[in-house]
C-alpha positions as CSV (number, residue, x, y, z in Angstrom):
1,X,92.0,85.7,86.8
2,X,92.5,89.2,88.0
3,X,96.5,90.5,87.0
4,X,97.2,90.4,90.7
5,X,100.8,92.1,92.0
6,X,103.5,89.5,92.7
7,X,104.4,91.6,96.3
8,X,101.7,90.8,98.8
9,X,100.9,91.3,102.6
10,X,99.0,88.5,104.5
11,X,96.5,89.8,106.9
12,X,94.4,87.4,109.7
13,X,91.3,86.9,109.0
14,X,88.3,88.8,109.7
15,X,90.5,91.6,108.7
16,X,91.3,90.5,105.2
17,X,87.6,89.8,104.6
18,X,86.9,93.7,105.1
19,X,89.8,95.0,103.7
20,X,88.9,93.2,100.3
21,X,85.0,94.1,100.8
22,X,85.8,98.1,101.2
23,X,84.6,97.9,104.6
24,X,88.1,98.5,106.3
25,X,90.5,101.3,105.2
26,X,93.0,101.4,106.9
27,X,95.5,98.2,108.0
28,X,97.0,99.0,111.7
29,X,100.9,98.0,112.1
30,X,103.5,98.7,114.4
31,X,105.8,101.7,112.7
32,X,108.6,98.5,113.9
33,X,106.8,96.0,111.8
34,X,106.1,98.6,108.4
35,X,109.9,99.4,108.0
36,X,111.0,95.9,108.7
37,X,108.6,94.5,106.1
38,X,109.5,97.3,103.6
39,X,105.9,98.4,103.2
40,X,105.6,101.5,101.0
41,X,102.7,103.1,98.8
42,X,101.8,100.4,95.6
43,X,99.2,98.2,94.9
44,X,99.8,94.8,96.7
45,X,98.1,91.2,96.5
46,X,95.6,91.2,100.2
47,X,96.8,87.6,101.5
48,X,94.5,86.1,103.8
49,X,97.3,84.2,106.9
50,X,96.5,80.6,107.6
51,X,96.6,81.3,111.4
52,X,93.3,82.4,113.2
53,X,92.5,81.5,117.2
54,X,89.4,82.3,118.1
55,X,90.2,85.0,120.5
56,X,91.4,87.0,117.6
57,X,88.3,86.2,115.4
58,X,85.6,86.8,118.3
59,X,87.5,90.2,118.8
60,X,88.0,91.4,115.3
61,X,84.1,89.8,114.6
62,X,82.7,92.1,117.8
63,X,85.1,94.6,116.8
64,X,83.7,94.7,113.0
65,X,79.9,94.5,114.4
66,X,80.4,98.3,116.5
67,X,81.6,99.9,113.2
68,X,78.3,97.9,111.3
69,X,79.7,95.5,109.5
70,X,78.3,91.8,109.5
71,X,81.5,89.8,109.7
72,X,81.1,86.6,108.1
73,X,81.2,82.7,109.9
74,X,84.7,81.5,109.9
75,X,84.5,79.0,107.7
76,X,83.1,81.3,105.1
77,X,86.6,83.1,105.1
78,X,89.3,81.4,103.5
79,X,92.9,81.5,104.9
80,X,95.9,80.8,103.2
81,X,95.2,82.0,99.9
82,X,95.5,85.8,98.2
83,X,92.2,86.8,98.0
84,X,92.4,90.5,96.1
85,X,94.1,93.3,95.7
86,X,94.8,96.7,97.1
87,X,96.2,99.9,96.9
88,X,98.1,101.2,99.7
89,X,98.5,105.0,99.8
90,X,100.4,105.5,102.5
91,X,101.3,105.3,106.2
92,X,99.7,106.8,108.8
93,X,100.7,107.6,112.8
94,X,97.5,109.2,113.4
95,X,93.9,109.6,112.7
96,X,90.7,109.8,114.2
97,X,89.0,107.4,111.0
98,X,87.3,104.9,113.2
99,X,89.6,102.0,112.3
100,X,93.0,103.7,113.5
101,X,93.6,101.6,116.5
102,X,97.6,101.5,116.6
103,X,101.2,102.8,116.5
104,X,100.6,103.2,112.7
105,X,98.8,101.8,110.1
106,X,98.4,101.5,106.0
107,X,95.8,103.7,104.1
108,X,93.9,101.5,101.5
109,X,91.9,102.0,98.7
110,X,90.4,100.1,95.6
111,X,90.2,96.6,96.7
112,X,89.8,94.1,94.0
113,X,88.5,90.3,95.1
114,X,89.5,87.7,93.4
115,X,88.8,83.8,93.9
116,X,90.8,82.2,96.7
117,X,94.7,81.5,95.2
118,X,96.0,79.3,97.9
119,X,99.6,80.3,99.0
120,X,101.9,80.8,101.7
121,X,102.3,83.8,103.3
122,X,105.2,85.8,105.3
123,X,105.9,88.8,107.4
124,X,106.0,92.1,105.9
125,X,105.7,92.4,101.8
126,X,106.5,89.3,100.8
127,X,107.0,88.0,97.0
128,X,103.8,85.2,96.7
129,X,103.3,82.1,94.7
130,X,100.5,80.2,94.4
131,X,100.7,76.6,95.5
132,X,99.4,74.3,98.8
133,X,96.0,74.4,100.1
134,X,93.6,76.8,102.2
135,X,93.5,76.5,105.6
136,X,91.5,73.7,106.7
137,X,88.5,74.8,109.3
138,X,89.9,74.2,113.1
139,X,87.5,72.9,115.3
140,X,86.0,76.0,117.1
141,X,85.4,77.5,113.7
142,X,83.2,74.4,113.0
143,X,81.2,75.2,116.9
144,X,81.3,78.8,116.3
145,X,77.7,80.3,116.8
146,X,76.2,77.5,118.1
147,X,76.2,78.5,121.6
148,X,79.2,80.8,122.4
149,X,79.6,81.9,125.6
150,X,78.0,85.7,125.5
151,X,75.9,84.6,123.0
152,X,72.3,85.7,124.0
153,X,70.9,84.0,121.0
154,X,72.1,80.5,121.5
155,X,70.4,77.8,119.5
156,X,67.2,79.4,119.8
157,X,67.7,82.3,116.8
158,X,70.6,80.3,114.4
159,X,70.4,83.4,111.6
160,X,70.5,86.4,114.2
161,X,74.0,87.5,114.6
162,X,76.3,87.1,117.8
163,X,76.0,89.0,120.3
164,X,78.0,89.8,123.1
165,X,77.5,90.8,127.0
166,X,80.4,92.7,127.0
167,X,83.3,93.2,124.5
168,X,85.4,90.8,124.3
169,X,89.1,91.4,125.5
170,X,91.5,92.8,122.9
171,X,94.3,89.6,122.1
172,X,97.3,91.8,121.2
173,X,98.6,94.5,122.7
């Protein structure tokens, strides 16, 4: 087991999947939401929340897709469970890196998986412990790909990725 930090940030899903795979660099917050939670520079423990609707994922999935990256299937990521480490070096306001998309954001660098430690999460940097379960799949995770609603592949092509007529809306403002 990897000597993982004991302070940790929980990310949703897709996100924490490309943070931990070196696809996704940067971690977008509110400047609100980084001085509330404390975050500063360090190396941190990447938890992956529990919570994921499907609007977020079908986003973050078409979202990941534009910038080439093949998200994985929902239940392929786990949620509520560390699933790495990261170094944050420091906090941005602006950028024009390609996955800048806020107020602010957290520069990252170095991830380190390891195997799913299931725990509970919090806002900001939290102090972690490992205990509970992952996240069990929801039911739309279980459906997802089968025949989504801008999916031009439907049933017909079951390994070709999603694809969508036209992006889908953006869940948080």
């Amino acid at each position: 087991m990897h000597d993982l930090p004991r302070i940790a940030l929980s990310v949703r899903q897709p996100s924490a999947w490309a943070i931990i795979a070196g696809h996704k660099p940067i971690e977008n917050r509110t400047l609100g939401s980084i001085r509330a939670g404390r975050m500063a520079p360090g190396r941190i423990a990447l938890h992956a929340a529990a919570g994921l609707k499907e609007e977020e994922f079908r986003y973050l999935y078409w979202r990941l897709g534009k910038h080439g990256v093949q998200c994985p299937h929902p239940l392929d990521l786990p949620r509520g469970a560390i699933i790495g480490s990261v170094e944050v070096t420091g906090i941005i306001t602006e950028s024009d890196n390609k996955w800048f998309g806020g107020a602010a954001g957290l520069t990252l660098k170095d991830p380190e998986p390891c195997e799913p430690i299931p725990a509970v999460g919090a806002l900001g940097y939290f102090e972690w412990t490992s205990g509970g379960t992952l996240a069990p799949p929801t039911r739309w995770m279980q459906k997802w790909g089968a025949a989504t609603p801008d999916s031009h592949t439907e049933d017909l092509f079951p390994d070709a990725p999603i694809a969508f007529a036209k992006p889908p809306r953006k869940p948080w403002h």
